[in-house]
C-alpha positions as CSV (number, residue, x, y, z in Angstrom):
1,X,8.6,-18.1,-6.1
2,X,8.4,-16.1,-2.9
3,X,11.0,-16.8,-0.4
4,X,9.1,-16.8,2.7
5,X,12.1,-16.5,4.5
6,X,14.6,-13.1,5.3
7,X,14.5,-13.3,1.3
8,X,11.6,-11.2,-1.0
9,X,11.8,-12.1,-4.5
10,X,8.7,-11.8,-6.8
11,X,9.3,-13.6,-9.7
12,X,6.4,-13.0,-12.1
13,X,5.2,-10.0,-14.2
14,X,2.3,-8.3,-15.6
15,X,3.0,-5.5,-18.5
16,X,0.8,-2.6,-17.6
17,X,0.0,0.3,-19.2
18,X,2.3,1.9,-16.8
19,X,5.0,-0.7,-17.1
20,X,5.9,-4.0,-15.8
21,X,4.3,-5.0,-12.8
22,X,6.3,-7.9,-10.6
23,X,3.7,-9.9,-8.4
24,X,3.7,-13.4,-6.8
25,X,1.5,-15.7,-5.9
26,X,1.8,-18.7,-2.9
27,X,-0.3,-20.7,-0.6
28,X,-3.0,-23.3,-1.7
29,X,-4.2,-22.7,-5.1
30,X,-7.6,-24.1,-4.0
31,X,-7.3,-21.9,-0.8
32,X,-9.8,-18.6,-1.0
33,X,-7.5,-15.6,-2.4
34,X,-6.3,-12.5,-0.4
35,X,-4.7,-9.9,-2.5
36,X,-2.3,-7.7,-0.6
37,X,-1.5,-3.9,-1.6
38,X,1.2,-1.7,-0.6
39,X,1.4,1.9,0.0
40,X,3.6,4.6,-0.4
41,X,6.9,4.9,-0.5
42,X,6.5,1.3,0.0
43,X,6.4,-2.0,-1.8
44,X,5.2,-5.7,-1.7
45,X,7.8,-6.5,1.2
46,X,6.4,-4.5,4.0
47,X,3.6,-7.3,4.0
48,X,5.9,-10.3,4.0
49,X,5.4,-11.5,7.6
50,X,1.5,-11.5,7.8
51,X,1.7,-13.1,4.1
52,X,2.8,-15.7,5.8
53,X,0.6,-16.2,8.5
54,X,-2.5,-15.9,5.8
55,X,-1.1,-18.1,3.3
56,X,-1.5,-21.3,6.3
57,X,-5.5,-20.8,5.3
58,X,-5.4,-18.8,2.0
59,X,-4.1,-18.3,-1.5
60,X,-2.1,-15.0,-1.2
61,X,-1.1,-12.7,-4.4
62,X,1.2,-9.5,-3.7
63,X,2.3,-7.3,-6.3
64,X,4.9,-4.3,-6.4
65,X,3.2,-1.5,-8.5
66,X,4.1,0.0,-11.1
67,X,7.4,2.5,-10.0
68,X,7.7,0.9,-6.5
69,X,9.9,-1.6,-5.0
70,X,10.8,-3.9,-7.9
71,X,8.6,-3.0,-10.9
72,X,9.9,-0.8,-13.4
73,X,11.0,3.2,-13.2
74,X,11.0,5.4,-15.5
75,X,10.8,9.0,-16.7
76,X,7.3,10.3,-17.6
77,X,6.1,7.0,-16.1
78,X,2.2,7.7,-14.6
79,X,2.3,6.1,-11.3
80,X,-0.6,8.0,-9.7
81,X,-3.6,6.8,-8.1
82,X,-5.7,6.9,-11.0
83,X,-3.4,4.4,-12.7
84,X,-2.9,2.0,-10.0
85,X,-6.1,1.7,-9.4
86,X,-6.8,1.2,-13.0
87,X,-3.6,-1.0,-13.4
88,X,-4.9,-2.9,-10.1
89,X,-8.4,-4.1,-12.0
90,X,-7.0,-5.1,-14.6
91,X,-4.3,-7.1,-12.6
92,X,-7.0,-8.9,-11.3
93,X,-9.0,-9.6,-14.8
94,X,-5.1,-10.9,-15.4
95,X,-5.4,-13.3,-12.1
96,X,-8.7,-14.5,-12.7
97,X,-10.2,-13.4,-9.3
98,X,-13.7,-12.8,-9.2
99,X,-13.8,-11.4,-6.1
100,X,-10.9,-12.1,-3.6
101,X,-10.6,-10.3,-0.5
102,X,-8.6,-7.6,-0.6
103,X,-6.3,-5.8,1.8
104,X,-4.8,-2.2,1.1
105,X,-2.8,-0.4,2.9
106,X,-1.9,3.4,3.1
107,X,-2.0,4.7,-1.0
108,X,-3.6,1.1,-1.3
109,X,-6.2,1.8,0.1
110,X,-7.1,4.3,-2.2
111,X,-5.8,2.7,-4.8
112,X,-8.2,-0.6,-4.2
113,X,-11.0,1.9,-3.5
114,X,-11.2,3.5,-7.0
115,X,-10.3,0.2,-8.6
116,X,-13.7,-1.1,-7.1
117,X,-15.7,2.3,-7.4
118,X,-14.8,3.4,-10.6
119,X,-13.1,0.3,-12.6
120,X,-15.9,-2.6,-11.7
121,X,-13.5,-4.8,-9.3
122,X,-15.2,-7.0,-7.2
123,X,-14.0,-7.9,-3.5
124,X,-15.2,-10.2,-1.5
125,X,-14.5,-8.1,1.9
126,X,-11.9,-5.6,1.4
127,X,-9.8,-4.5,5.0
128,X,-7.9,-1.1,4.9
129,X,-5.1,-0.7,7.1
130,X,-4.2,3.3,7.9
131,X,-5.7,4.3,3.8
132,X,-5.2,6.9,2.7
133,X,-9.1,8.0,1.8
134,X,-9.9,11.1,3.7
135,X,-8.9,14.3,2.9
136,X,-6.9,16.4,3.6
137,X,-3.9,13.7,3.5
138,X,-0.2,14.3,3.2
139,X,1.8,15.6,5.6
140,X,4.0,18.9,5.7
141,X,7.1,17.2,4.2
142,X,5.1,15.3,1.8
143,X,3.2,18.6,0.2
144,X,6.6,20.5,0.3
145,X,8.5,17.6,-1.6
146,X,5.6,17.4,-4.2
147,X,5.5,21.4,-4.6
148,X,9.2,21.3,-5.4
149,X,9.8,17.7,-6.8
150,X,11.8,19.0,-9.2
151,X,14.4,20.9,-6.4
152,X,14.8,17.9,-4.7
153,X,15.7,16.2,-7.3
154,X,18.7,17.6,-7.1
155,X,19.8,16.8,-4.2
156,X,23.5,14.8,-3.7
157,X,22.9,10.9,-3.3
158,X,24.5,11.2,0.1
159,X,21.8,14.0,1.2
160,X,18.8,11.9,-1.2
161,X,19.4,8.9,0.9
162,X,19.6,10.6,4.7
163,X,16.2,12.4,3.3
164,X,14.2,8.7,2.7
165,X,16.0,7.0,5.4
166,X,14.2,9.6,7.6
167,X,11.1,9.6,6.1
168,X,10.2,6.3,6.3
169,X,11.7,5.7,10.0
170,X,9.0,8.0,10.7
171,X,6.3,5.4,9.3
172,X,6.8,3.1,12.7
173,X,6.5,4.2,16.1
174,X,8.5,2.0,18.2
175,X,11.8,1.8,15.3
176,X,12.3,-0.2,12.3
177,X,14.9,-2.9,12.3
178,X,18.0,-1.4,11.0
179,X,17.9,-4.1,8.0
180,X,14.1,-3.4,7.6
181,X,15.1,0.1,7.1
182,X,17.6,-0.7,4.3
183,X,15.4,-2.5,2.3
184,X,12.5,-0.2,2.2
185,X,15.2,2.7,0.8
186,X,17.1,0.4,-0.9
187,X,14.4,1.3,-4.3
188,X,14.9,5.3,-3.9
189,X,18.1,5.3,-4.7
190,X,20.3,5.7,-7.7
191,X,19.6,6.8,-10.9
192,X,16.5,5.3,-11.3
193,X,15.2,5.2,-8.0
194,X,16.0,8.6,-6.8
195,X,13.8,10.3,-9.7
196,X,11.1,7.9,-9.0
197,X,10.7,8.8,-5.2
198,X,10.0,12.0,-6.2
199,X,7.9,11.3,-8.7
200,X,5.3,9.4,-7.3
201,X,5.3,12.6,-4.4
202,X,5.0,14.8,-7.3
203,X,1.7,12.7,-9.1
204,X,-0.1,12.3,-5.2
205,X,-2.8,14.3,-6.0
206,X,-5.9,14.5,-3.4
207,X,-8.1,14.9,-6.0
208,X,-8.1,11.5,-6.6
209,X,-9.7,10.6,-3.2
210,X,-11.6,13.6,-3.6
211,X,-13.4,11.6,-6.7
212,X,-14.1,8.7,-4.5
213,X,-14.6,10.2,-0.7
214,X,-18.6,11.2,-1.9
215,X,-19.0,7.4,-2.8
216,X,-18.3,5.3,0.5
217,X,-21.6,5.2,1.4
218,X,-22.2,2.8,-1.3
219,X,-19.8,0.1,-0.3
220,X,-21.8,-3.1,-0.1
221,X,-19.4,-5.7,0.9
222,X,-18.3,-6.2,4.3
223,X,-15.0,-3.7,5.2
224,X,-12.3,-3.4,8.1
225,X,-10.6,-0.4,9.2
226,X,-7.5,-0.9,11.0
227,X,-5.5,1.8,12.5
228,X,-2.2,2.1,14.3
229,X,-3.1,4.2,17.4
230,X,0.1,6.2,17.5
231,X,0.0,6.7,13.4
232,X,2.0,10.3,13.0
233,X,1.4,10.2,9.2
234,X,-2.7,9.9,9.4
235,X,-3.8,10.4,12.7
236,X,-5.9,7.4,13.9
237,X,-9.4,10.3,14.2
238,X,-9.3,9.6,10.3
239,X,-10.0,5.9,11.6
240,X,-13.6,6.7,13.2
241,X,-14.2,9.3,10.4
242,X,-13.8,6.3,8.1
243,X,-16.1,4.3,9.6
244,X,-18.7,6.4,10.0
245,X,-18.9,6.6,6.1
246,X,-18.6,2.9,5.3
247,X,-22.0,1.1,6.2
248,X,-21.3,-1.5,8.5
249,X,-17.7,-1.2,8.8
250,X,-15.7,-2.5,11.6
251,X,-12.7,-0.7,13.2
252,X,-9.9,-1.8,15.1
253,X,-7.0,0.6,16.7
254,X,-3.6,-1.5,17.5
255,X,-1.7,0.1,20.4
256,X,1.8,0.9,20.0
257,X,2.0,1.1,16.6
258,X,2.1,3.8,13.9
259,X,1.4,4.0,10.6
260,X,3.4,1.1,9.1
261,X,1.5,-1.2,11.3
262,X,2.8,-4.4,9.3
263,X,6.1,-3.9,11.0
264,X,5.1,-2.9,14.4
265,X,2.3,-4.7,15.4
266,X,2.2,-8.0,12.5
267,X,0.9,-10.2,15.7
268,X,-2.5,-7.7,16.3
269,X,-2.6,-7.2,12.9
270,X,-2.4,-10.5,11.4
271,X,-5.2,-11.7,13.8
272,X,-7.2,-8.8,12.9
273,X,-7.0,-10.1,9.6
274,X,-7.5,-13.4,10.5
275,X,-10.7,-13.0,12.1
276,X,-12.2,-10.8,9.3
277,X,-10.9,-12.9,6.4
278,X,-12.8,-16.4,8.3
């Protein structure tokens, strides 16, 4: 079970075509579902304080895919966005949920996009929290990490770590907690972990949003676009652009925060959600 405390533990799995999945579930079984999704280089914890919150009203499910956080690594392993979004619908034929709400942040977004655009999963509302959806996306260091994945592979663990503790820092605009920060690298490292950072860089292809970008037009369910005003990674513009393609979508900028919005902003955020999910 989910230790809604400083603890993050999820204790169930789900063998995927791209390995084990680890997901938990909490709240009021009879409570409407809310399915959470991380982003990159990310996993299930970055959401664990507006869980929280939701799971007073709702049943909440969270999941760490496939090569993030605490599901399995491995060489060769396909952890692309065409196989999370195909590993994400058939997590939920796994759940049983028809149509839960669904919200997706970063690479989650994209990933819960082409899961319901191309694989037949149905949400109920789905909220998108700084998605990656429009191109281009990826920053400078992103595309020069994934042109030379292999290079930086072989970095020294000393230098490995310094690289991801910086990169994600960047995600948050005011500072992440020191123990925060530890966490989040904690996955990238060591023998496993270091190879699977770069990996997933290496398989974040844009033409997988490309795919899906001509289709938002079609969304008929109601969707929330939430942005971090000062996001450095996708500049909030992309928020309006978004909207503009989704019919009827609603949009709502958080001040102060950047692009891990969960960490520096869960009050706005969470009451964002709040409103949108009741």
């Amino acid at each position: 079970m989910v230790a809604l405390g400083g603890d993050w533990e999820l204790s169930r799995s789900f063998d995927s075509a791209s390995g084990e999945v680890r997901w938990e579930r909490f709240g009021d079984p009879a409570a409407p579902p809310v399915v959470l999704l991380h982003g990159t280089p990310f996993s299930s914890y970055v959401w664990r304080g507006v869980a929280r919150a939701l799971a007073v009203r709702h049943q909440v499910y969270v999941w760490d895919m496939p090569g993030y956080g605490t599901a399995v690594k491995f060489e060769g392993q396909d952890v692309s966005l065409a196989a999370q979004g195909r590993v994400f619908a058939e997590l939920l034929e796994h759940w049983g949920l028809a149509e839960p709400a669904v919200v997706a942040h970063d690479f989650g977004g994209a990933v819960a996009l082409r899961a319901h655009l191309l694989h037949g999963a149905r949400y109920g509302r789905l909220a998108l929290v700084d998605p990656v959806a429009l191109a281009p996306w990826g920053s400078a260091f992103f595309r020069l990490v994934g042109a030379h994945a292999q290079v930086f592979e072989q970095l020294p663990a000393n230098l490995h770590q310094a690289l991801v503790r910086e990169y994600i820092a960047s995600a948050s605009s005011p500072g992440l907690h020191p123990s925060v920060l530890e966490r989040l690298v904690e996955p990238w490292l060591g023998e496993q972990g270091a190879p699977a950072f770069y990996r997933q860089i290496a398989q974040a292809d844009q033409r997988f949003t490309d795919e899906i970008q001509g289709r938002y037009g079609t969304l008929a369910l109601p969707v929330l676009v939430c942005w971090g005003q000062d996001d450095t990674w996708i500049p909030v513009a992309k928020a309006q652009e978004l909207v503009e393609l989704i019919p009827g979508a609603g949009l709502v900028r958080i001040p102060g925060a950047g692009h891990l919005v969960q960490e520096d902003a869960p009050a706005e955020l969470t009451a964002a959600l709040v409103e949108f999910l009741d």
